[in-house]
C-alpha positions as CSV (number, residue, x, y, z in Angstrom):
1,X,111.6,88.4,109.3
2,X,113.2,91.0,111.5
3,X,112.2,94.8,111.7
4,X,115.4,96.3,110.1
5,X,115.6,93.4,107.0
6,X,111.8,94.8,106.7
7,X,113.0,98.2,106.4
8,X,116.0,97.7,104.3
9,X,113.9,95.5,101.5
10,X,110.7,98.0,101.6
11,X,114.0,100.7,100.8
12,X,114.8,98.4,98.1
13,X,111.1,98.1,96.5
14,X,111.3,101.9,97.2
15,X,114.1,102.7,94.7
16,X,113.4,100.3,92.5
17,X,109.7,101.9,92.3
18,X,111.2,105.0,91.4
19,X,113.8,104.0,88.7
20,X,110.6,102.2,87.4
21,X,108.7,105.6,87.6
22,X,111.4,107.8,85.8
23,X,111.3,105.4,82.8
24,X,107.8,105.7,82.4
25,X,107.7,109.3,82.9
26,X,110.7,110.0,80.5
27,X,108.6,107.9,77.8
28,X,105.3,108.8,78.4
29,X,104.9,112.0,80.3
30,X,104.8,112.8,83.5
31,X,100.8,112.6,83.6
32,X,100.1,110.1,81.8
33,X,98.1,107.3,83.9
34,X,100.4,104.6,83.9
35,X,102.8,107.4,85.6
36,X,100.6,108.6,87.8
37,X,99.2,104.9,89.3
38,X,103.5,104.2,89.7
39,X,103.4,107.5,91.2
40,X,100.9,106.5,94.0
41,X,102.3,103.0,94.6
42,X,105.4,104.6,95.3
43,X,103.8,106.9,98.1
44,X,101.8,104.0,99.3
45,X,105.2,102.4,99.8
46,X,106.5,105.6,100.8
47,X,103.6,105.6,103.5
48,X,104.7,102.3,104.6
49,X,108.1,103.1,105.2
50,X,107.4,105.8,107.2
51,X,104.8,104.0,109.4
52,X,107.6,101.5,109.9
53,X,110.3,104.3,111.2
54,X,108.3,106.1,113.2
């Protein structure tokens, strides 16, 4: 698979990540721990974007 179509479906796991993220927060809190663990897989995919870019 070829660097950009990388990049363009890591964006796509990206927002989807953080749609998934505001649910949870808007139901359970912003610290609960099923927020916080979609929290850090969205900077680990964050990360990995990044890493990608640079």
């Amino acid at each position: 698979m070829n660097s950009h179509l990388q990049q363009k479906l890591l964006l796509l796991r990206i927002e989807q990540k953080k749609q998934d993220m505001y649910r949870k927060a808007k139901s359970l809190g912003f610290t609960h721990p099923i927020v916080v663990t979609c929290s850090q897989e969205l900077d680990e995919l964050l990360n990995r974007y990044q890493r990608k870019v640079s």
